[in-house]
C-alpha positions, 0 to 999 in steps of 0.5 A, spaced: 668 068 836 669 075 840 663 077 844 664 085 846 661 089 851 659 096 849 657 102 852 651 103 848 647 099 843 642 100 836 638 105 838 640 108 843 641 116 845 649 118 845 651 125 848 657 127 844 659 134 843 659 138 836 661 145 835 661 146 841 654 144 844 651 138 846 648 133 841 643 127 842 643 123 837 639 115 836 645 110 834 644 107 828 651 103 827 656 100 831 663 099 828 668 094 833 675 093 829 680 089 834 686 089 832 693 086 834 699 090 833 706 086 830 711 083 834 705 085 840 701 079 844 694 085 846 689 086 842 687 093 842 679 094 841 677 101 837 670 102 838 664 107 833 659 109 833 654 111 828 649 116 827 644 118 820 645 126 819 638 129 816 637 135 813 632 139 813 626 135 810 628 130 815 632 125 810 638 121 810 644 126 808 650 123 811 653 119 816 657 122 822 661 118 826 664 118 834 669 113 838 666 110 845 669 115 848 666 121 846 660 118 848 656 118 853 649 115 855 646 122 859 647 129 857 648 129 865 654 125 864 657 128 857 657 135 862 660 132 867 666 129 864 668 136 861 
């Protein structure tokens, strides 16, 4: 069995951008997918995070998803990399 590394892990606070603005929100899935492309001897890992969208009375509504590399572990390195 695989052992992956990832950037941030349940829990954590992920910084990624939605309409335009910052957004903290607590990780509550992470979704790894390595896949081997035919004829192709590398695996190419693709890497999700997933987060619970409230509405307004604070209960669950849906799930909004980001790939690793939309995300970032501060706000600080979120604006940076724009």
């Amino acid at each position: 069995m695989k052992t992956y590394t990832t950037k941030l892990a349940i829990g954590d606070t992920a910084w990624f951008m939605q309409d335009n603005k910052a957004v903290g929100m607590a990780v509550a899935r992470v979704d790894i997918q390595d896949l081997v492309p035919p004829y192709q001897q590398k695996s190419s890992v693709s890497v999700q995070y997933g987060f619970h969208v409230k509405n307004a009375k604070g209960d669950f509504e849906r799930w909004h998803h980001e790939y690793e590399h939309q995300v970032f572990a501060t706000k600080e390195e979120l604006l940076a990399s724009l």
